[in-house]
C-alpha positions, 0 to 999 in steps of 0.5 A: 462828912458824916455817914449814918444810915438812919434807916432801912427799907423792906423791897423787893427783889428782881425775882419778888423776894423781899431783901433790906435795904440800908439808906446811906444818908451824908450829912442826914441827906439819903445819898444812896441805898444799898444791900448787905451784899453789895456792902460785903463786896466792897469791904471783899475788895477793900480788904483785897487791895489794902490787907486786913490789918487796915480795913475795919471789921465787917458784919458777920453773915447769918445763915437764918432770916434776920428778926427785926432785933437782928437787922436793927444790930446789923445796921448799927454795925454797918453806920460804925464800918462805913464811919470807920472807913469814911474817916480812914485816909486811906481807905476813905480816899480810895477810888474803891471806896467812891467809886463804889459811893457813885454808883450806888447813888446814880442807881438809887436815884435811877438817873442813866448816863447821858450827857447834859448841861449843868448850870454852874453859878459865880460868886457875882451871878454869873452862870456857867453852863458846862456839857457833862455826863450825868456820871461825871464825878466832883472833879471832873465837873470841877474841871469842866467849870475850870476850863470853861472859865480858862482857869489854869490847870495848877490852880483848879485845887484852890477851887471847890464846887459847893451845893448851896440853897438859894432863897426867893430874896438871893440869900445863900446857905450853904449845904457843902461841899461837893464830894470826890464820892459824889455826882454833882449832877445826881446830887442837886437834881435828886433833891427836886428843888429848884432852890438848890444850886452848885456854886464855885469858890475858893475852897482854903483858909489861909490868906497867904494862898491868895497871891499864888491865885491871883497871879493870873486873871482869872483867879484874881477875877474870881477872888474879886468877885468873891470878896465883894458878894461876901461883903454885900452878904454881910459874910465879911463884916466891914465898917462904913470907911472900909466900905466907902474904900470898896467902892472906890476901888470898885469904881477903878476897877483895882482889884487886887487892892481889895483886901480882907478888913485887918480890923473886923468887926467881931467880937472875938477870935479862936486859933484852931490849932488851941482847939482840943476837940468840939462836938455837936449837940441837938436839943428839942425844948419840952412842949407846952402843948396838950400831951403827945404833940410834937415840936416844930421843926423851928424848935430844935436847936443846934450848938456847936462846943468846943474844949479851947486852950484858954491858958497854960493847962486850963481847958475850958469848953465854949458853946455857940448856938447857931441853926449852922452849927453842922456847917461850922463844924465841917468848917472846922474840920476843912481848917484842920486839914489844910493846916495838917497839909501844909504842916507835912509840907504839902501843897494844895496846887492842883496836879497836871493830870493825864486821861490814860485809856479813859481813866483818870491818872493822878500824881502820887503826891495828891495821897491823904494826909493822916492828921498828927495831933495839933500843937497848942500854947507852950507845944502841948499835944492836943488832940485832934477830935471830934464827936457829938452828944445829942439830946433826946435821942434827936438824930445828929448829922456831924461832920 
């Protein structure tokens, strides 16, 4: 996810005293709008719980009003700590940090806590109606969808709530994923489009995890009904004998021979782990028109590059222009710490967790895993990064 605060507003106080506010956007979406004041408190608290030797430093506080130049410096300074910290395990990770994010976003968005009935879809359509709170976080709605369906509790952690948009014809694209410093409920309806839905799916890459999944029915049910759509949407490309098979399974309802193609039509592969680092670029062509007029939105063209070990010592940087070029990058970025996960030895099985007094309770062994630098051909450390250079000044939304 990438934090940015693009902006900032001039509002009045509760007693009419004008104060600037700092529109945090995700993902160049406004997620919520804060003071300084609120933000000092949570760095107080970061730096209270983990030492200040770990916690980035803060904006210094000014006796005198702000000038215009001086507020522009202080929200600079600000996109950089919240970044900072975002991108941090630890401090990213913490209850301090989302918490924090949550309940910004509810007052931002002035939704009050009251229950309500949240529609959930399935990969096949069906809807999943769950009875929440508007305050529920990721995991908990997670979880609501998960119990509803009957999924057991050590398989909860394959699965991921996602915010897609649905076109009118029953396209798909995907927004993201949901994040623990968010409220699904408060994210799909502040955007005041009906198109906008929350979608469950499978939320790894490697295939290997599918047999732990489909040890129970409905994982494997949900794994089934993933495939297919997938295939139907052209998202898994297959050849005519590899569909004709498809639907003969289909017919004898034999789910768990409905296997990825081996042989995919593609034109060709990468292996992540030989990517050095890639970047996300935004270009606006030259207008044709009269002086002063601006492009369209249609115009501006997105790219995904990245630097890959093509051979023993040699580099090469290979670009891919895509209108989902921000998605591929969080894609990216989801593969690296899943296979971060598994190398330190760690599972994405979800822990049995326990409500205490009202709160959530979680097992030690779900902590952030700090990503070591990744391996390529012949054991070369390759560096693990990511970072932009946009064009023209456009406004890049990275991951």
């Amino acid at each position: 996810m990438h934090f940015s605060i693009p902006e900032t507003e001039t509002r009045a106080g509760d007693g009419g005293a004008a104060y600037v506010a700092y529109n945090i956007h995700v993902n160049g979406v406004l997620h919520c709008r804060v003071r300084y004041s609120q933000l000092l408190g949570l760095h107080e608290q970061l730096r209270k719980e983990y030492g200040a030797n770990v916690v980035p430093a803060f904006p210094p506080k000014k006796i005198f009003t702000l000038t215009p130049a001086e507020v522009e410096q202080r929200r600079e300074q600000l996109e950089k700590y919240m970044q900072a910290v975002r991108q941090d395990p630890t401090l990213g990770g913490s209850e301090t940090f989302n918490s924090f994010l949550r309940k910004a976003q509810q007052e931002t968005q002035q939704i009050p806590t009251e229950e309500v009935v949240l529609e959930v879809l399935l990969s096949n359509g069906q809807k999943v109606k769950v009875t929440i709170l508007t305050s529920d976080q990721t995991e908990d709605v997670l979880e609501a969808v998960a119990s509803k369906l009957d999924l057991p509790d050590d398989l909860v952690g394959y699965f991921s709530l996602f915010l897609v948009r649905e076109t009118k014809d029953g396209a798909f694209s995907f927004v993201r994923k949901l994040q623990e410093f968010e409220l699904p409920y408060v994210s799909v309806t502040s955007l005041h489009n009906p198109e906008f839905r929350i979608i469950l799916r499978k939320s790894y890459w490697d295939s290997s995890y599918d047999d732990d999944v489909m040890e129970h029915r409905v994982g494997l049910n949900l794994l089934y009904a993933q495939t297919v759509s997938d295939i139907e949407h052209g998202w898994i490309l297959v050849n005519k004998e590899q569909h004709r098979q498809l639907k003969s399974l289909q017919e004898k309802v034999s789910k768990k021979e409905v296997r990825l193609p081996s042989e995919q039509i593609k034109e060709g592969s990468f292996k992540v782990t030989r990517m050095r680092c890639w970047r996300v670029t935004s270009s606006v062509p030259m207008s044709n028109g009269p002086s002063g007029s601006s492009p369209g939105k249609s115009e501006v063209k997105l790219e995904l590059a990245f630097e890959y070990l093509m051979s023993k010592d040699r580099l090469q940087w290979v670009t891919i222009t895509s209108p989902q070029a921000i998605m591929l990058s969080i894609c990216l970025q989801s593969m690296v710490d899943e296979l971060m996960v598994k190398k330190s030895g760690g599972s994405i099985r979800k822990m049995f967790r326990r409500r205490v007094n009202g709160a959530l309770r979680r097992s030690d062994s779900q902590q952030a895993v700090k990503s070591p630098p990744l391996l390529g051909a012949g054991g070369q450390a390759l560096e693990q990064a990511h970072f932009s250079q946009p064009t023209r000044d456009q406004p890049l939304q990275l991951c």
